[in-house]
C-alpha positions as CSV (number, residue, x, y, z in Angstrom):
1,X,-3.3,7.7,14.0
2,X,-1.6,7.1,10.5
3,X,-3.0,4.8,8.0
4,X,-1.8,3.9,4.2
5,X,-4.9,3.9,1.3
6,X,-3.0,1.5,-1.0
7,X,-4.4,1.3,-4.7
8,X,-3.3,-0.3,-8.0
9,X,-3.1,0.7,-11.4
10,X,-4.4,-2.0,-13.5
11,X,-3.2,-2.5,-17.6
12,X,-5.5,0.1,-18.6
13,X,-4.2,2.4,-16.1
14,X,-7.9,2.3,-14.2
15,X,-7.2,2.9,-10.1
16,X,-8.5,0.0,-8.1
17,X,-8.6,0.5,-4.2
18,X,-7.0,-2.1,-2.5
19,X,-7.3,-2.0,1.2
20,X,-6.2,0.4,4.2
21,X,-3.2,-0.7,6.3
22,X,-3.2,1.1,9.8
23,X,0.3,2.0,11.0
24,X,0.6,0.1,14.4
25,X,4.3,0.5,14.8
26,X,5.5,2.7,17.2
27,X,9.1,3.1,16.0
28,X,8.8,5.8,13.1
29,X,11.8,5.1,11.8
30,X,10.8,1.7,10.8
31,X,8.4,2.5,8.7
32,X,9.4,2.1,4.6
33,X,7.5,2.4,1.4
34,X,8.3,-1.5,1.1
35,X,6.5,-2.1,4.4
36,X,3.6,-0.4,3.5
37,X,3.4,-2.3,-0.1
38,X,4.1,-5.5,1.1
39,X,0.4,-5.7,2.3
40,X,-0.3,-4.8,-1.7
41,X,1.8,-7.8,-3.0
42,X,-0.6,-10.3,-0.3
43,X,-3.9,-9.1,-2.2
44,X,-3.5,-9.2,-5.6
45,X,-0.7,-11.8,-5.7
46,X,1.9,-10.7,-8.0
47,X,5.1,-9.7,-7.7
48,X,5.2,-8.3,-11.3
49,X,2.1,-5.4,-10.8
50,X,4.1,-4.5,-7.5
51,X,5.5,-1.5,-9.6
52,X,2.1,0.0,-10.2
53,X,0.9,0.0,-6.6
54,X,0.9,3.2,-4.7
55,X,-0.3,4.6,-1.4
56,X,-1.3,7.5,0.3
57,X,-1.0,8.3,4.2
58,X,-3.9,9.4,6.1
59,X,-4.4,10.6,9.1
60,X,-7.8,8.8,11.1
């Protein structure tokens, strides 16, 4: 199974971990680096840090 570790760089560049998103869609193709950061924009709320959120796949 695929799953996301998403993290964000605060101002001074520190790495916070944010969450893990599992990948339940079945249709790869569907799958975009703004799908997988939309579920950063819900936890810290701002559209403005979005840039300094990244993510790396894992497999479970």
């Amino acid at each position: 199974m695929i799953a996301y570790e998403l993290y964000w760089f605060d101002k001074t560049a520190k790495a916070h971990f944010i969450g893990i998103l599992r990948e339940k869609r079945e249709n790869l193709l569907r799958i975009t680096r703004e799908s997988i950061l939309n579920l950063g924009r819900k936890v810290i709320g701002s559209n403005e840090d979005v840039a300094n959120i990244y993510f790396i796949q894992v497999e479970v």
